[in-house]
C-alpha positions as YAML, in Angstrom:
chain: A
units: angstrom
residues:
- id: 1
  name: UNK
  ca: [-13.32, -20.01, 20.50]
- id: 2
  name: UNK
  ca: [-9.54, -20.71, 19.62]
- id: 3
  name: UNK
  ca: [-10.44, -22.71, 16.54]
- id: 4
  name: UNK
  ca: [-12.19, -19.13, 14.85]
- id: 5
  name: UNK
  ca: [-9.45, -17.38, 14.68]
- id: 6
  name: UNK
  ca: [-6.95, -19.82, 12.84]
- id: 7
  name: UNK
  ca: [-10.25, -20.79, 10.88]
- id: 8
  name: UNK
  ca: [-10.52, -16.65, 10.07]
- id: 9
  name: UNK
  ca: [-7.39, -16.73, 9.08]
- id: 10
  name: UNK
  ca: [-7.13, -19.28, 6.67]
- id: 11
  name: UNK
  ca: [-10.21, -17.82, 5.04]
- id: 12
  name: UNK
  ca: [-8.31, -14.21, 4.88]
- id: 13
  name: UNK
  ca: [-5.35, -15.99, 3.30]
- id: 14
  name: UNK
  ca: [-7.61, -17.47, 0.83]
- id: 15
  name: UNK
  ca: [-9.61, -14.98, -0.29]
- id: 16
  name: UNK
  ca: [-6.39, -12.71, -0.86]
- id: 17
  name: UNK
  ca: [-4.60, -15.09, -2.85]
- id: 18
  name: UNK
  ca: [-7.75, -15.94, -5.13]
- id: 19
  name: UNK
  ca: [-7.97, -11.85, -5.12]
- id: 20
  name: UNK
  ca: [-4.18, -11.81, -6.26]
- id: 21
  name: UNK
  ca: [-4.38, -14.69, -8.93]
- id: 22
  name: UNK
  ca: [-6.99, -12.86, -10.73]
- id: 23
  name: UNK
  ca: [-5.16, -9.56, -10.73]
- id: 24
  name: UNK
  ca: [-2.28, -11.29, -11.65]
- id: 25
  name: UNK
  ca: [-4.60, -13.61, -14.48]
- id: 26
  name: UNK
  ca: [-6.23, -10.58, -15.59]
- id: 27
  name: UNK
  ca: [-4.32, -7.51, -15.54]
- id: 28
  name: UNK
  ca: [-6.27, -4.49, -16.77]
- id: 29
  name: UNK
  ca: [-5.38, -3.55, -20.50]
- id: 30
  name: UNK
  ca: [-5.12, 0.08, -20.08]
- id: 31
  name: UNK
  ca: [-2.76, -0.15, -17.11]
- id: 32
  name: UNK
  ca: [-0.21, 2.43, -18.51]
- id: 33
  name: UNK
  ca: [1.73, 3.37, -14.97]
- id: 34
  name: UNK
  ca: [2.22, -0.28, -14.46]
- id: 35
  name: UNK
  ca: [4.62, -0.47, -18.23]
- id: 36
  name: UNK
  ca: [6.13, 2.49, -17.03]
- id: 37
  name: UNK
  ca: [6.99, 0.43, -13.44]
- id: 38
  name: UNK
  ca: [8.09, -2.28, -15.53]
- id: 39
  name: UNK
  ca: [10.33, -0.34, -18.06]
- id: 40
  name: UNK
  ca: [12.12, 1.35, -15.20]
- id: 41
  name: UNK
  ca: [12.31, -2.18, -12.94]
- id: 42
  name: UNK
  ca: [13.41, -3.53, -16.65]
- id: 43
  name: UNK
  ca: [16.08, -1.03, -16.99]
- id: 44
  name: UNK
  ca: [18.14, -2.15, -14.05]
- id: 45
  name: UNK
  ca: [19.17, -5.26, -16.09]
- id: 46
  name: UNK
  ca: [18.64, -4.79, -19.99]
- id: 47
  name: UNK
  ca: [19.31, -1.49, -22.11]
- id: 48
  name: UNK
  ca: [16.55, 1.29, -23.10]
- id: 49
  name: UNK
  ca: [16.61, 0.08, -26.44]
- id: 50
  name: UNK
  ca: [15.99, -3.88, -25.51]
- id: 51
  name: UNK
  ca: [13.27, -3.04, -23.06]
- id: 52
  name: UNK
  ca: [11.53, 0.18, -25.81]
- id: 53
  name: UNK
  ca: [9.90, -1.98, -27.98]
- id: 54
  name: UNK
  ca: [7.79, -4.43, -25.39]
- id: 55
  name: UNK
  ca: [6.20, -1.38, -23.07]
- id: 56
  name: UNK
  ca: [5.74, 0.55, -26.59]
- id: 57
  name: UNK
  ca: [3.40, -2.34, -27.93]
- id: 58
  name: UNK
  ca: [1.71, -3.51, -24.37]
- id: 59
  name: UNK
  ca: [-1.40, -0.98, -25.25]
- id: 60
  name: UNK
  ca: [-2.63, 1.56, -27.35]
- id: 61
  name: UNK
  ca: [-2.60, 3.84, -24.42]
- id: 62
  name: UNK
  ca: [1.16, 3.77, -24.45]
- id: 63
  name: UNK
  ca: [1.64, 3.27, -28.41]
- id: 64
  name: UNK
  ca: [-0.53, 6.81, -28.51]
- id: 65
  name: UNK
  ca: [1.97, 8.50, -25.38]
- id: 66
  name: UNK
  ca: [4.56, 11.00, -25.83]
- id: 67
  name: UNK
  ca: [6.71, 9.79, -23.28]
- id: 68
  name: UNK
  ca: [7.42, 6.61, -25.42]
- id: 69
  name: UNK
  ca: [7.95, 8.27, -28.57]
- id: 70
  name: UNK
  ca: [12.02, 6.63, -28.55]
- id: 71
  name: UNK
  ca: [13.91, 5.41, -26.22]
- id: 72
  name: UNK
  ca: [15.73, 8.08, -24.88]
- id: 73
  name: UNK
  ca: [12.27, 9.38, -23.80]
- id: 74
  name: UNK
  ca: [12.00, 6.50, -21.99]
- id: 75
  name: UNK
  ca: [15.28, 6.62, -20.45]
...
């Protein structure tokens, strides 16, 4: 009985981390809120202008969005 729960455990861990590999593998192509994260995590450390370009051409969904029409819509 106190082998199933480190045994439980282990298989938890596992299946999260194959869950989080894949996510992280495979991110989903139209995940605008997520270049949005990144541009404002981004910003902390680089200018507006270094960091406009790469979340302006991650998807179509943000090349199409108003909110990244320049850079000072993005700041």
């Amino acid at each position: 009985m106190e082998l199933k729960k480190p045994i439980r455990n282990l298989l938890y861990f596992a299946i999260i981390s194959c869950v989080s590999c894949v996510c992280y593998l495979h991110p989903v192509a139209d995940d605008f809120d997520r270049y949005i994260y990144e541009a404002l995590v981004r910003v902390r450390t680089q200018s507006v202008e270094a960091i406009y370009p790469i979340v302006k051409h991650e998807s179509p969904r943000s090349e199409a969005s108003s909110v990244l029409d320049s850079p000072q819509h993005l700041g």
